[in-house]
N, C-alpha and C positions, 0 to 999 in steps of 0.2 A: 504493500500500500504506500508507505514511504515515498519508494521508487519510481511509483505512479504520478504523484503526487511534487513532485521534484520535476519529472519529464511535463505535467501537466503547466508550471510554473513557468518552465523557460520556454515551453510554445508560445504560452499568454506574451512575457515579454517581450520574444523572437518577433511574434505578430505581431504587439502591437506598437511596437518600436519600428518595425516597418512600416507600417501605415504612417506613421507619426513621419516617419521622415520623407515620405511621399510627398506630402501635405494633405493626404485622404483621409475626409471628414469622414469618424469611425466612432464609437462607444462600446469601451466593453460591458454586454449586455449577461444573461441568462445568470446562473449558480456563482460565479466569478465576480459578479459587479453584487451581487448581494452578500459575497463573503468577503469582498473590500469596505463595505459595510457593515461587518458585525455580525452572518452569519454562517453557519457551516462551510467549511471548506467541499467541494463536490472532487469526484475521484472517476467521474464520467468524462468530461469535455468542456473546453473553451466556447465560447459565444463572442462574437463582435458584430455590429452592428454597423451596418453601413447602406447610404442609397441606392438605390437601381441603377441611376446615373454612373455611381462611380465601380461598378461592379469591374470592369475590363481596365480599369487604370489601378483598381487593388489588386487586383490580378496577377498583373505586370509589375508593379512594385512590387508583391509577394514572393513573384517566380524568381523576380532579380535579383531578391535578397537570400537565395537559394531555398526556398520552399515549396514541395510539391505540390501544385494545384490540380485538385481534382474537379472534374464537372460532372456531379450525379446525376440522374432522373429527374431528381426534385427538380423547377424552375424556381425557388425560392433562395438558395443558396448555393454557395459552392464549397469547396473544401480546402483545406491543406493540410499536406502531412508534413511534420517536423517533429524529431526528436522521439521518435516512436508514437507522437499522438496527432489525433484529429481536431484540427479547429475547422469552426462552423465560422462563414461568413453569411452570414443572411443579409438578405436585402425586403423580405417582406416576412411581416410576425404575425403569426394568427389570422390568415388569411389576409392581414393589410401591409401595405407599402409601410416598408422605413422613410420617414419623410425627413427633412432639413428638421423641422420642427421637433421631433423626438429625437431626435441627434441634441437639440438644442437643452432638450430636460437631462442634463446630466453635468459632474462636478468635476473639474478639473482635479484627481486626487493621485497622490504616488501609490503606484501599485509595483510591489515587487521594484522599487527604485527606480520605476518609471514611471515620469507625472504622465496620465492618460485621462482622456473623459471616459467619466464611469456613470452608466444609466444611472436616474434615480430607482430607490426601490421601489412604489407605486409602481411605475413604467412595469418594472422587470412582473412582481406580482400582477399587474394586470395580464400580458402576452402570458404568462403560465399558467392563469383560471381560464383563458380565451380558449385556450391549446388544451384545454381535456376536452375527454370525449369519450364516446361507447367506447374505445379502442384503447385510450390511455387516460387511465383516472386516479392516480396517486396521491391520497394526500397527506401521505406520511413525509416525504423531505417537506414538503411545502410547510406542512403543519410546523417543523421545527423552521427552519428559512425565518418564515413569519413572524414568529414568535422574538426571534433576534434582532428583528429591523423594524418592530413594531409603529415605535416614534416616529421611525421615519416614513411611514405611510399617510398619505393625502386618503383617508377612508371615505368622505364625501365622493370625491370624485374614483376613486375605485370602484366603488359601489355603481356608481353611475355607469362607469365604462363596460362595465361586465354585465351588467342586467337582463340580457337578454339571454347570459349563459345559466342554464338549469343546475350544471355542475359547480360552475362560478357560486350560484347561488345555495347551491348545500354548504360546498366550503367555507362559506360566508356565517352564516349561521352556526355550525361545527364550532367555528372561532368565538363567534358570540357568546354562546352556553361554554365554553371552556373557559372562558374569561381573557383571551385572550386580545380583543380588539372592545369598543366599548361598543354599545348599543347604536342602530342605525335611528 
């Protein structure tokens, strides 16, 4: 796990120290910008966050910086491999476009000795409630994540952004009775 967790580390930075010297506008998103804030460290994969627009010039920064870019199935993102793991570059979350504007909710913070923008946590807990489904419905990391980055959730407008998700709105409530978020 360690080991994992070490290789997962200097992808994050490898990545996003490339972007960074790109000039491509990027946020690290997903389990990673919620454990630069306070919660669990994740042992799965990297997340960054970048526009459609700039998908073919992170690309090319990436590849240049010696990292293998993979293009899957998905049209949502692409890949890279370095250091034995997989970073995700997304360009659309939960069915929606990365826009300038959620590039923009995010804090300039040193991760791993590199200042990068890092999503807010709202942002990241919102695309994670969007993203269950009949197929993928966990909410055991979530449930802890959550619990670690509580304060720093906008729960009016979470509430809001997710409403229309059924799962969104179990987990919601789950939180409520555990005491873990206050009453809507």
């Amino acid at each position: 796990m360690a080991e994992n967790r070490e290789a997962l580390r200097t992808a994050l930075k490898r990545t996003g120290s490339a972007l960074k010297q790109a000039g491509v506008p990027f946020a690290l998103a997903g389990s990673y910008a919620l454990w630069v804030r306070g919660g669990p460290e994740t042992e799965h994969d990297v997340d960054f966050m970048i526009a459609e627009a700039d998908v073919e010039k992170a690309a090319a920064a990436l590849a240049g910086a010696g990292l293998a870019v993979r293009r899957p199935p998905e049209d949502w993102l692409f890949k890279v491999d370095t250091d034995g793991v997989v970073v995700d570059l997304l360009h659309r979350a939960a069915s929606l476009p990365v826009s300038e504007q959620l590039l923009t909710h995010s804090d300039l913070l040193e991760v791993l000795s590199v200042q990068m923008p890092v999503l807010w946590a709202t942002d990241v807990i919102s695309g994670k409630l969007r993203a269950m489904s009949e197929h993928y419905c966990d909410f055991g990391p979530l449930l802890t994540a959550v619990r670690a980055v509580r304060e720093q959730i906008d729960w009016p407008r979470l509430r809001a952004e997710v409403a229309e998700s059924d799962f969104a709105a179990a987990f919601l409530f789950l939180i409520e009775r555990l005491g873990i978020t206050p009453p809507d």
